[in-house]
C-alpha positions as CSV (number, residue, x, y, z in Angstrom):
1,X,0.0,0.0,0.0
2,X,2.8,2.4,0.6
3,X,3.3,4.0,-2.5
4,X,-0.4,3.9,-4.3
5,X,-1.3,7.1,-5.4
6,X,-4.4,8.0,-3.5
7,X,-7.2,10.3,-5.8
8,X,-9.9,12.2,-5.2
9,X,-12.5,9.3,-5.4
10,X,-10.2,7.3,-2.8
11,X,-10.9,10.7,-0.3
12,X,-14.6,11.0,-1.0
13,X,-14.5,7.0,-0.1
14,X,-12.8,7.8,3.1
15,X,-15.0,11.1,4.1
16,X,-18.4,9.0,3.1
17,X,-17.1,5.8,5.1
18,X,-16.6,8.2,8.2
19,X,-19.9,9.7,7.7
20,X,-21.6,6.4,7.9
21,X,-19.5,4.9,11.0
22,X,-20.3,8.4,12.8
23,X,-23.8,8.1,12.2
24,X,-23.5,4.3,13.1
25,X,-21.5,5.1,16.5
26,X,-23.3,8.5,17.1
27,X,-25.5,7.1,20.3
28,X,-22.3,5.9,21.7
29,X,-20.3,8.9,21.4
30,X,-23.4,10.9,23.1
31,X,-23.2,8.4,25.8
32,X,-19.7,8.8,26.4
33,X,-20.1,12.7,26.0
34,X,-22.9,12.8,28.7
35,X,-21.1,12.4,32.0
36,X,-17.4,14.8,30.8
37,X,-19.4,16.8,28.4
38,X,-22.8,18.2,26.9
39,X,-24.1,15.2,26.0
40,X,-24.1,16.6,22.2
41,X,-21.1,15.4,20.6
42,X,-22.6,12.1,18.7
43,X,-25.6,14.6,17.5
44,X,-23.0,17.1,16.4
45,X,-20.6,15.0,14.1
46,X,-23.3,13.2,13.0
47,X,-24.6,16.5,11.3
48,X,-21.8,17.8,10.3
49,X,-20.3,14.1,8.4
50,X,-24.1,13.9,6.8
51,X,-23.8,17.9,5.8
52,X,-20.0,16.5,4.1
53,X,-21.4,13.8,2.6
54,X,-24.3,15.5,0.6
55,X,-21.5,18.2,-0.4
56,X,-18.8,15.6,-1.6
57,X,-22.4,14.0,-3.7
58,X,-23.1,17.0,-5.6
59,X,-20.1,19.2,-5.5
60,X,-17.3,16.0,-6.1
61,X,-14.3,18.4,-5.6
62,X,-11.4,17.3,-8.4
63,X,-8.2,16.8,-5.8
64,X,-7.4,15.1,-2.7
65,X,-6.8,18.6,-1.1
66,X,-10.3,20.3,-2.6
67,X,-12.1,16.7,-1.2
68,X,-10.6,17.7,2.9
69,X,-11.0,21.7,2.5
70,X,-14.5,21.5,1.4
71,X,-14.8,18.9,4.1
72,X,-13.1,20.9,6.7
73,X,-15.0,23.9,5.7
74,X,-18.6,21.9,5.9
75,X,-17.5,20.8,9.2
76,X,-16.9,23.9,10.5
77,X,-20.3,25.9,9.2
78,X,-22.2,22.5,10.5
79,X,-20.7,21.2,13.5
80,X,-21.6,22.5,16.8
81,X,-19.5,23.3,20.2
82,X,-15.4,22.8,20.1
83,X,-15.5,20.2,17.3
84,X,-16.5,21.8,14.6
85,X,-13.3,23.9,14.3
86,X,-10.8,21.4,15.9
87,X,-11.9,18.8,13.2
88,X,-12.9,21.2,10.6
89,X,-9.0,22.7,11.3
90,X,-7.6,18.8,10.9
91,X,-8.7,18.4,7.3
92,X,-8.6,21.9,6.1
93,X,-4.5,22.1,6.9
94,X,-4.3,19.0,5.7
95,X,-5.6,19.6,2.2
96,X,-4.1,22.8,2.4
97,X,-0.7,21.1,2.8
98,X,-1.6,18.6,-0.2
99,X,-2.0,21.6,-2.6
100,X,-3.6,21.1,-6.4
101,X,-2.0,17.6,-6.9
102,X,-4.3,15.3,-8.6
103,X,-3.2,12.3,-6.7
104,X,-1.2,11.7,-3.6
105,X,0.7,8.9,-1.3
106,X,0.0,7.5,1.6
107,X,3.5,8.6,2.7
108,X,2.4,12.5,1.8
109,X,-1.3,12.2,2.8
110,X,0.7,11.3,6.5
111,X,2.6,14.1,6.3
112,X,0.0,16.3,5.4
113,X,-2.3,15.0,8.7
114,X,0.8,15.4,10.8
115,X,0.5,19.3,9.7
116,X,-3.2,19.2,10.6
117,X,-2.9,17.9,14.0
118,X,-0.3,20.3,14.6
119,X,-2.7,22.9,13.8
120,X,-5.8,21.4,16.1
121,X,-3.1,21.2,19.0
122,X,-2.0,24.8,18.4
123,X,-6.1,25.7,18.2
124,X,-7.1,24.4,21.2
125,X,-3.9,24.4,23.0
126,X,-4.0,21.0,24.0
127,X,-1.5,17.9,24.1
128,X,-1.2,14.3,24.0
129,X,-2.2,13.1,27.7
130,X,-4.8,16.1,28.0
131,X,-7.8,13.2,27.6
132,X,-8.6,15.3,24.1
133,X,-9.1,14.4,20.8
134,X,-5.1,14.8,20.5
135,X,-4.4,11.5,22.2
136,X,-6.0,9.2,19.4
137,X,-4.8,11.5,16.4
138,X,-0.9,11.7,17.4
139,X,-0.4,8.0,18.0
140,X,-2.3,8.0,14.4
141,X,-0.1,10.0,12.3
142,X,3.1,8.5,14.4
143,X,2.2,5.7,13.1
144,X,3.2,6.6,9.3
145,X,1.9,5.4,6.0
146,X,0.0,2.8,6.7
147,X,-3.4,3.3,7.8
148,X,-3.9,-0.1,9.3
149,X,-1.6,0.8,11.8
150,X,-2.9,4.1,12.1
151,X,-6.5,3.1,13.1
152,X,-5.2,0.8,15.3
153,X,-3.2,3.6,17.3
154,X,-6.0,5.8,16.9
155,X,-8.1,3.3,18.8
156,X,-5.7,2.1,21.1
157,X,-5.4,6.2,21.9
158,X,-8.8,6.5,22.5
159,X,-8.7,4.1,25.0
160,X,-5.8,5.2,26.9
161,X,-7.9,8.3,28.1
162,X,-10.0,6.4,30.2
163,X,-7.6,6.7,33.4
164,X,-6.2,10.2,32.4
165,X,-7.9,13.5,34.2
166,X,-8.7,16.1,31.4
167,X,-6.6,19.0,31.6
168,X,-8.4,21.0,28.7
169,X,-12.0,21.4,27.0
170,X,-15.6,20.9,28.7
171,X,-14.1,17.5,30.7
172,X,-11.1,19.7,32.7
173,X,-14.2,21.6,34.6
174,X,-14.8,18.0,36.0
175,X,-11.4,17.6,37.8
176,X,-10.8,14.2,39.3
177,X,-14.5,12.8,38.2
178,X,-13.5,13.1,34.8
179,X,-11.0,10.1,34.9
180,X,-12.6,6.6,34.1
181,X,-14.4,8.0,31.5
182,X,-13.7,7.4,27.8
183,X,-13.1,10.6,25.5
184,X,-15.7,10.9,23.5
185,X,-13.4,13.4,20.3
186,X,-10.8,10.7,20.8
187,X,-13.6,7.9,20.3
188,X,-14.5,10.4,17.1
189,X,-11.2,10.8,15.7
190,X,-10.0,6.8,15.9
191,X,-13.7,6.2,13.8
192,X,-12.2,8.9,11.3
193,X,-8.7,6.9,11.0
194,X,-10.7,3.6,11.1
195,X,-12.7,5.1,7.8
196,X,-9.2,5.9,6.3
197,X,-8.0,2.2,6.6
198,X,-12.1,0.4,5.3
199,X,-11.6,3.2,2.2
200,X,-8.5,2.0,1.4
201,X,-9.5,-1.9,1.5
């Protein structure tokens, strides 16, 4: 897989395959949002992938970079609360950093999420161990090229905030009571890396 060139089609696969497991996990991100949050985050992404999808169907942007800026851009006029500009931020630099070129590889389609997660850690001024969205997509783009491995850290990420006390967003109000509780944009973003690795079966 490491040096297929990755099109536009391949990034409407992966935009439409997060849309549908967001919409499939979108009760269970609620669930995990209602005791550290507002109890709106599966709502939330599930409006703003299903406002992406319906874009990507009758606007079909041309290069990898136009499919993740109009995506970003959706995401941010759609989404709700702190996640529509944290993830609308992730795929916006990200296409940004992929330019005009017609097709992409997974080696530069890394890099190019690397720059994006920079930019959402800058944005919200959050790091890995914060219990934030940051501790599933680091471990993702750490991973490298392959996006196998990448879901997989992005999951095993997600995870890992259970035990951890949330030192920014909504959660950190909590203190103490927010550790033992799963983090519901971590939880997101490992179902967006997850998409990235069933698009590219």
């Amino acid at each position: 897989m490491s040096e297929t060139a990755l099109d536009a089609a391949f990034f409407i696969r992966w935009m439409t395959a997060a849309a549908a497991s967001i919409d499939r996990e979108a009760d269970r991100l609620t669930e995990l949002d209602s005791p550290i949050g507002d109890a709106d985050h599966g709502s939330n992404m599930q409006r703003g992938f299903a406002a992406v999808r319906k874009l990507l169907e009758t606007a079909a942007p041309q290069t990898p970079g136009a499919v993740l800026t109009a995506a970003g851009r959706q995401l941010i006029s759609t989404v709700g609360g702190a996640s529509g500009p944290l993830y609308g931020t992730l795929l916006r630099r990200a296409g940004k950093v992929l330019g005009d070129a017609e097709r992409v590889t997974p080696a530069e389609l890394n890099a190019a999420l690397a720059a994006g997660v920079d930019a959402v850690s800058q944005l919200g001024g959050a790091a890995p161990g914060d219990k934030t969205m940051l501790d599933a997509l680091v471990p993702a783009v750490g991973a490298g090229a392959a996006f196998d491995a990448a879901a997989a850290a992005a999951a095993e990420g997600a995870l890992a905030t259970v035990p951890l006390q949330a030192r920014k967003g909504r959660a950190s109000y909590l203190g103490e009571r927010s550790i033992g509780h799963q983090d519901p944009g971590a939880t997101s973003s490992a179902l967006l890396f997850a998409a990235l690795a069933e698009a590219a079966k």
